[in-house]
C-alpha positions as CSV (number, residue, x, y, z in Angstrom):
1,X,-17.0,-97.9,-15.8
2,X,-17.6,-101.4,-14.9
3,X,-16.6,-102.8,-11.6
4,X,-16.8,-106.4,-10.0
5,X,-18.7,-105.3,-6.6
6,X,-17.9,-108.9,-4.9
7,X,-14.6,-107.9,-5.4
8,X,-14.4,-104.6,-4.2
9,X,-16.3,-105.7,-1.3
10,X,-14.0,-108.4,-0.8
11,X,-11.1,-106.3,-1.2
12,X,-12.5,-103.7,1.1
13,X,-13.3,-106.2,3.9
14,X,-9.7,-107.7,3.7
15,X,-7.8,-104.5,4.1
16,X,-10.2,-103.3,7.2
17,X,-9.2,-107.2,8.7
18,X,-5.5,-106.5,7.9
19,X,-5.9,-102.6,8.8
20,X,-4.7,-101.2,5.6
21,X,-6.1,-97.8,3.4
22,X,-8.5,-98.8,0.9
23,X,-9.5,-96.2,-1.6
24,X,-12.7,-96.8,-3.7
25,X,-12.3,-95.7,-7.1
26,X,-14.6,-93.1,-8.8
27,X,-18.0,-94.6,-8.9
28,X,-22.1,-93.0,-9.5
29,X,-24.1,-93.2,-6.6
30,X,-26.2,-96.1,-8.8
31,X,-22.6,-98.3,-8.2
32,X,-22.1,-97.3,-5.0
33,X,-25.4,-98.9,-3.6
34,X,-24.8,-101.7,-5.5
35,X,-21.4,-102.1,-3.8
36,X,-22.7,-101.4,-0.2
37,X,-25.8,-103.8,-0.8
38,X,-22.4,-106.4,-1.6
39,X,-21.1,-105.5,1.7
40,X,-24.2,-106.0,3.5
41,X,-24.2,-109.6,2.1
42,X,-22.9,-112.5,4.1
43,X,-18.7,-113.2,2.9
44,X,-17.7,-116.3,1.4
45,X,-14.9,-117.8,1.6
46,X,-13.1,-118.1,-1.4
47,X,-12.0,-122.1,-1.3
48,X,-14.9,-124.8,-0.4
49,X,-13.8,-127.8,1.1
């Protein structure tokens, strides 16, 4: 399974600001750190002005 960890990270950081569920989907502990090393890492925002 491949997944796009910014994303997710992104993804998962929106819905705790908004306060809705996020489910992560079915990932190896390998992916997992890779996603919670994404979270760790500063957010950008999407647009640059």
């Amino acid at each position: 399974m491949n997944h796009d960890f910014i994303r997710l990270a992104h993804d998962m950081r929106r819905a705790h600001r908004l306060g809705l569920s996020f489910r992560i989907p079915a990932m190896t502990m390998r992916q997992l750190t890779a996603l919670i090393a994404a979270l760790d890492a500063p957010e950008f925002p999407t647009q640059l002005h």
